[in-house]
Kinemage of the C-alpha trace (Angstrom):
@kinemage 1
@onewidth
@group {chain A} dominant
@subgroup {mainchain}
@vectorlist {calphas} color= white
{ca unk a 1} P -8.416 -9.545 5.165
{ca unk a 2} L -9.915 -7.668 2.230
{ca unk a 3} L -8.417 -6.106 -0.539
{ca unk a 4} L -7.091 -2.383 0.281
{ca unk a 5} L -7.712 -3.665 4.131
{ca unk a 6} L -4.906 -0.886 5.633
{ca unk a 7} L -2.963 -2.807 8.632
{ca unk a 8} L -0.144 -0.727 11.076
{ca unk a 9} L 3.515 -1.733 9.989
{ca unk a 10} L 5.321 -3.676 12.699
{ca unk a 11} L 8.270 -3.462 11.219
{ca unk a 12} L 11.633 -1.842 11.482
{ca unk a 13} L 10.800 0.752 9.325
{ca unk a 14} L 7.550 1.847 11.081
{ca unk a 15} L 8.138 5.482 11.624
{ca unk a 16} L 8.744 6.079 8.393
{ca unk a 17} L 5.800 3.258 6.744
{ca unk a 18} L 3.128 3.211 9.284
{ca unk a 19} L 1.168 1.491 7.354
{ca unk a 20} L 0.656 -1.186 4.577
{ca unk a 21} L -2.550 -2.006 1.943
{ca unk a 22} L -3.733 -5.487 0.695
{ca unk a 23} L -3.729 -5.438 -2.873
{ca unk a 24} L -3.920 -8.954 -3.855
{ca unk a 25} L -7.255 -9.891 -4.818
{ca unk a 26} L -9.548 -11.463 -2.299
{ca unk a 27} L -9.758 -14.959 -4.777
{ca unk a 28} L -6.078 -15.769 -2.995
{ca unk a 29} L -7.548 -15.383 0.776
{ca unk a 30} L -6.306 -19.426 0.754
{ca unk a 31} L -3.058 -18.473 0.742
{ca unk a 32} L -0.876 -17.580 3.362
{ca unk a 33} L 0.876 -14.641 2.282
{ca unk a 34} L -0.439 -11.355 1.609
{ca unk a 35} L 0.785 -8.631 -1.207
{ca unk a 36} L 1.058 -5.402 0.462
{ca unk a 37} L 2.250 -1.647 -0.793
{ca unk a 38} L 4.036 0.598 1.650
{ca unk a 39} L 1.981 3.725 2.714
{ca unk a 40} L 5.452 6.144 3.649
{ca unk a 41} L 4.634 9.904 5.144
{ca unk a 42} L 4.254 12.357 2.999
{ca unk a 43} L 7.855 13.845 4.662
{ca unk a 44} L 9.615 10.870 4.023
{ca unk a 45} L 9.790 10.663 0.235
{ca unk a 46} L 12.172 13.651 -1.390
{ca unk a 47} L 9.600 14.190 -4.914
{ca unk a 48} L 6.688 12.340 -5.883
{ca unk a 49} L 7.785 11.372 -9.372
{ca unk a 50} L 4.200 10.816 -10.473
{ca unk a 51} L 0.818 11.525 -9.406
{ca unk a 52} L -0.885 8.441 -10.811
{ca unk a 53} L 1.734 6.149 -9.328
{ca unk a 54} L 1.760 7.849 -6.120
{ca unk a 55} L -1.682 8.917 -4.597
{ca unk a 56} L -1.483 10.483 -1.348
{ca unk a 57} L -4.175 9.416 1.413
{ca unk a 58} L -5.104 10.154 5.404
{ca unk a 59} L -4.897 7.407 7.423
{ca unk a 60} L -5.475 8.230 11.227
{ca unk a 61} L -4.682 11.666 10.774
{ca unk a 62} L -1.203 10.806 8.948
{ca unk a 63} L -0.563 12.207 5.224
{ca unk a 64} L 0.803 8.698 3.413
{ca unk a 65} L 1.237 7.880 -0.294
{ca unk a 66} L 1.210 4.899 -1.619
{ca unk a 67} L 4.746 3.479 -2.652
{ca unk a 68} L 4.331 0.662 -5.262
{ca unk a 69} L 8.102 -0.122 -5.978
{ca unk a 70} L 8.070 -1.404 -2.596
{ca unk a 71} L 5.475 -3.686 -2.968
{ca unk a 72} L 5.956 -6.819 -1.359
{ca unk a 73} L 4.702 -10.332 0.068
{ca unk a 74} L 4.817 -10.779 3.700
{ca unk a 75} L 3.127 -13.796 5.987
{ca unk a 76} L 0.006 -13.291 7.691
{ca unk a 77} L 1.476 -13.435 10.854
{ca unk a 78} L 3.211 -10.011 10.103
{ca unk a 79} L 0.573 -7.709 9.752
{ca unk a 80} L 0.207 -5.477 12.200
{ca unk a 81} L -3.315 -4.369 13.632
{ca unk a 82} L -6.310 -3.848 11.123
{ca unk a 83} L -7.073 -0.205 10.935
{ca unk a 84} L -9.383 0.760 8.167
{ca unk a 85} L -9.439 0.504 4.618
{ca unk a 86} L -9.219 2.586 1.437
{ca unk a 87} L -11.832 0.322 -0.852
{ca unk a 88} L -13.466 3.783 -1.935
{ca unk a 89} L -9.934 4.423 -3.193
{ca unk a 90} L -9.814 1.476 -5.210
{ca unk a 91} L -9.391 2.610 -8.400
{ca unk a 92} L -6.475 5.138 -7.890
{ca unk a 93} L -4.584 2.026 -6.344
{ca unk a 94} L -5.798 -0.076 -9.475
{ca unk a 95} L -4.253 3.175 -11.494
{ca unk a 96} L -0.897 3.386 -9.709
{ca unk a 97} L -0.518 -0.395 -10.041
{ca unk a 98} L -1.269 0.355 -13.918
{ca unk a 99} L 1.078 2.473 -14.072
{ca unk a 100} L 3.673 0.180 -12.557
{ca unk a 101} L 3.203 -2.590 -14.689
{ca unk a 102} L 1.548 -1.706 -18.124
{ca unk a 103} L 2.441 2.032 -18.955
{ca unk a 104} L 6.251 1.003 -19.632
{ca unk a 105} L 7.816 2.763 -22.616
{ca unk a 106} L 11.353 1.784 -23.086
């Protein structure tokens, strides 16, 4: 698993997510756990509050954007199926995970 390898969500919420990224840098491969983002449908969120924190991608034909106040840990074990990856998108998910964590104001 590389970072921004995209992997089908198996979980409950997989109409909604179909998909997850690997963020976590590939120097923590040892490790059995894996820091993922959501990728929700386009449809599913009401307003993108911000561009930079929110890129929108294609993934199999699917409109997604990238959710990173759901970011999470999961095992392994619970990814679902490899299906691409969005490593020529790195640095707009570098960005939104910038603007997550550093760009805070108040």
């Amino acid at each position: 698993m590389a970072q921004f390898d995209i992997h089908r969500n198996v979980g409950k919420h997989r109409n909604s997510v179909p998909f997850v990224i690997v963020v976590q840098s590939s120097l923590f491969d040892g490790y059995r756990r894996r820091v993922v983002i959501p990728l929700v449908k386009k449809g599913e969120l009401e307003r993108l509050p911000n561009q930079r924190l929110n890129p929108s991608f294609k993934i199999k034909n699917v409109t997604v954007v990238l959710h990173p106040l759901e970011i999470v840990s999961i095992v392994n074990e619970q990814l679902g199926e490899h299906v691409g990856s969005l490593a020529t998108e790195g640095d707009a998910i570098i960005a939104a995970l910038d603007e997550l964590f550093t760009r805070a104001f108040g």
